[in-house]
C-alpha positions as CSV (number, residue, x, y, z in Angstrom):
1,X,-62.5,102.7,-45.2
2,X,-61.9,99.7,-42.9
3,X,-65.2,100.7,-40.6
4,X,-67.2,100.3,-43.8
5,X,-66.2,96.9,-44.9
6,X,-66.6,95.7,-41.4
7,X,-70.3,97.6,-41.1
8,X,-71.4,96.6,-44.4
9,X,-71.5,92.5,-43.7
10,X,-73.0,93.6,-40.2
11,X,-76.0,95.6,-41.9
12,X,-76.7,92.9,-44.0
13,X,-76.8,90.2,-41.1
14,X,-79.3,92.6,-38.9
15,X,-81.2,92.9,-42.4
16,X,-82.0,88.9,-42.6
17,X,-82.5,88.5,-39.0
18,X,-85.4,91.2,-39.0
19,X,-86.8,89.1,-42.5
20,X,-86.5,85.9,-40.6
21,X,-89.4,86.5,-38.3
22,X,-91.6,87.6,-41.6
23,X,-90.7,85.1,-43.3
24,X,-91.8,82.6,-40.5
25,X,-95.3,84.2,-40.5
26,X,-96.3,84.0,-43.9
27,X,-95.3,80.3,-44.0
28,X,-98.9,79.4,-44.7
29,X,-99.3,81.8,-47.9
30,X,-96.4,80.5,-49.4
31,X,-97.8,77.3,-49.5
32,X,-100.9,78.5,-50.6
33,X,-99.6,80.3,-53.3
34,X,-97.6,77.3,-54.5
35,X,-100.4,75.2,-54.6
36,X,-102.2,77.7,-56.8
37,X,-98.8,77.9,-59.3
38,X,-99.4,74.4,-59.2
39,X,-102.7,74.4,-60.5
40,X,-102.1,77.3,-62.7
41,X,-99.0,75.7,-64.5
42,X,-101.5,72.3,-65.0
43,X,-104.0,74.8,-67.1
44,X,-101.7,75.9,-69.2
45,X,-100.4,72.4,-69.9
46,X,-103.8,71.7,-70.8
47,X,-104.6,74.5,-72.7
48,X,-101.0,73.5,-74.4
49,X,-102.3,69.9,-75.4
50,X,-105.3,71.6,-76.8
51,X,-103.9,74.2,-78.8
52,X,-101.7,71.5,-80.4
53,X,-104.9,68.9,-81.2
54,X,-106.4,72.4,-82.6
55,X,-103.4,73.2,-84.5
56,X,-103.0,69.7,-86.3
57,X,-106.7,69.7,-87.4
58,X,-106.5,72.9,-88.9
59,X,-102.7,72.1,-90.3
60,X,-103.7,68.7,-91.7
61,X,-107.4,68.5,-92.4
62,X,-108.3,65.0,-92.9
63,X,-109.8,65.8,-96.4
64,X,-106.3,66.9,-97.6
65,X,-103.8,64.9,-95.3
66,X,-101.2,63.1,-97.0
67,X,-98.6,60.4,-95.1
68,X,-95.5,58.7,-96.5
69,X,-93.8,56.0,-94.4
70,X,-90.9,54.1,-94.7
71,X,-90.3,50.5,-93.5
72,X,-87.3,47.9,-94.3
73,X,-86.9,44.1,-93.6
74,X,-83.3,42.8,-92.8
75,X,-81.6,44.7,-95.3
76,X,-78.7,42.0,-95.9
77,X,-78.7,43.1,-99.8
78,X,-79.0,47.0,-98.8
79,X,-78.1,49.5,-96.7
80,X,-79.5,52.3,-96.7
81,X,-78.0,56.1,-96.6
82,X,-80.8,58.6,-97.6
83,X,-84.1,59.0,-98.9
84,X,-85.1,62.0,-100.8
85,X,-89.1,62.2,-101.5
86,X,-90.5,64.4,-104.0
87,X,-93.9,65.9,-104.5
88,X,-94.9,66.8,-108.1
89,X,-90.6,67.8,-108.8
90,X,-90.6,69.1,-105.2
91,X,-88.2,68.1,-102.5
92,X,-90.6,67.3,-99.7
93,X,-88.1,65.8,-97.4
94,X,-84.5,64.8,-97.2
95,X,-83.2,62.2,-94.3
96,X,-79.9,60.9,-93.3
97,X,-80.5,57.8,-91.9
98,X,-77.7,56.9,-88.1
99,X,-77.3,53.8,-87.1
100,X,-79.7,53.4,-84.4
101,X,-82.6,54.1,-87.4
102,X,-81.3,51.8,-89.7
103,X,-81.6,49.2,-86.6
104,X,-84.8,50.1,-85.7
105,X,-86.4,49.5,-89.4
106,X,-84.5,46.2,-89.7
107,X,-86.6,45.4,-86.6
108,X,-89.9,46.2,-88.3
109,X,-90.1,50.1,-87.1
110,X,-91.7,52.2,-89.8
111,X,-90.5,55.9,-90.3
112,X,-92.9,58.6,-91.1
113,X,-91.0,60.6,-93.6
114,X,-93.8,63.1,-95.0
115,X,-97.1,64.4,-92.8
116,X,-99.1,67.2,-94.9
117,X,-101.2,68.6,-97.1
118,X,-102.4,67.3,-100.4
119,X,-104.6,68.4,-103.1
120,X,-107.4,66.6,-104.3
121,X,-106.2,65.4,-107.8
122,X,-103.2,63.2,-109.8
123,X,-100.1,63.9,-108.4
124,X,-96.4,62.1,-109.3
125,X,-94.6,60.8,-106.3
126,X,-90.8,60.4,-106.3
127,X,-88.1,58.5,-104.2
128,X,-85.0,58.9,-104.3
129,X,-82.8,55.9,-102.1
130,X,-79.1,55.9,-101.8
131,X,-76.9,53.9,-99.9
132,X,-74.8,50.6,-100.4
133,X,-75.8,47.6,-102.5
134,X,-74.5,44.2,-103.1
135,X,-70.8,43.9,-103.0
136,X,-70.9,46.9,-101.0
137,X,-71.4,48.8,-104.3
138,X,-72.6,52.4,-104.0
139,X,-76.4,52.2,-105.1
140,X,-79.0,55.0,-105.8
141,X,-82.9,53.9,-107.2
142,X,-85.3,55.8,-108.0
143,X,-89.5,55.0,-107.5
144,X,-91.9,56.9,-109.3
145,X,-95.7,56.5,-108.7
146,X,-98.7,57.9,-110.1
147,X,-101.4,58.7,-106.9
148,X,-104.8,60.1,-107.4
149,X,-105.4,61.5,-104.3
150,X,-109.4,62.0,-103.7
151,X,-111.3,63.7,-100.6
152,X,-110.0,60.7,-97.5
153,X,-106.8,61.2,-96.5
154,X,-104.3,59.0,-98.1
155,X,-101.2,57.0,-96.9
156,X,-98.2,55.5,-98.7
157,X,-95.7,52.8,-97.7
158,X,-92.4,53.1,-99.4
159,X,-90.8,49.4,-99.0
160,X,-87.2,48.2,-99.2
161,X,-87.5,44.4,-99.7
162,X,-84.6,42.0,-100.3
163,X,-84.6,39.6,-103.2
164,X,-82.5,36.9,-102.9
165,X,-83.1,35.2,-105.9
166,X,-82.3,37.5,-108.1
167,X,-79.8,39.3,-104.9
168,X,-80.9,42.6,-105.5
169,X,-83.1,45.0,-103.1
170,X,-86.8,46.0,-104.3
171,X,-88.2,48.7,-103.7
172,X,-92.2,48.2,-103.4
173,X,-94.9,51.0,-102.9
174,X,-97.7,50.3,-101.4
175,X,-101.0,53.0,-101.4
176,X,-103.3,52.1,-98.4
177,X,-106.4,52.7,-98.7
């Protein structure tokens, strides 16, 4: 038993000092065949990009594409929570906003909160924003809009404005044309 614990390490030393010499050889079609995983790995990245340019114009034609965004201005009279967005009673999207988000819409950042599909036609547009009001009062307000969305695709700008003369928030849609 002790002769075969001792031979086994041995055997496995002769093994990589016969590979050794192979390996050496064949130095110049490893590097070779790295250059051509190289290029291969490149194709597929580009075949990637073009699959996903693909897959967007056939997701989201622009005859049916529909965009909500959200943008915010210093938000001394609000802070916001959440926004819920429905479609026609449909809950299209739900967010829970961190603090980093909240920052970066106080700094004039705008949020996409819907990308999709829209039929040609009227269609009722809700949202639903929660979060803390003056006095640091619990506040939840509702917008509802009426869109008539034709064949160009159509993009919405939900707005959270304060007001300080009446020191409230507003909430103003805007439909961009």
């Amino acid at each position: 038993m002790k002769n075969v614990k001792k031979t086994i390490p041995l055997i496995l030393v002769l093994l990589m000092g016969f590979m050794l010499p192979v390996y050496a050889q064949d130095a110049e079609p490893i590097t070779e065949l790295q250059q051509n995983i190289q290029n291969l790995k490149q194709d597929v990245l580009k075949l990637n990009r073009n699959l996903f340019i693909l897959e967007e114009d056939l997701l989201f034609p622009s005859n049916t594409q529909f965009s909500v965004f959200l943008s915010m201005d210093s938000g001394k009279l609000f802070s916001l929570d959440a926004v819920q967005l429905k479609i026609d009673d449909k809950v299209i999207a739900n967010h829970l906003y961190t603090e980093r988000e909240i920052e970066a819409l106080k700094r004039g950042g705008v949020q996409r909160l819907y990308l999709g599909n829209l039929a040609s036609g009227k269609h009722e547009i809700i949202a639903i924003f929660t979060g803390k009001g003056p006095q640091n009062r619990d506040y939840r307000r509702g917008e509802t809009i009426q869109v008539e969305k034709g064949s160009d695709p159509q993009f919405i700008e939900l707005q959270i404005i304060d007001n300080p003369t009446k020191e409230q928030p507003e909430f103003i849609t805007k439909i961009w044309e």
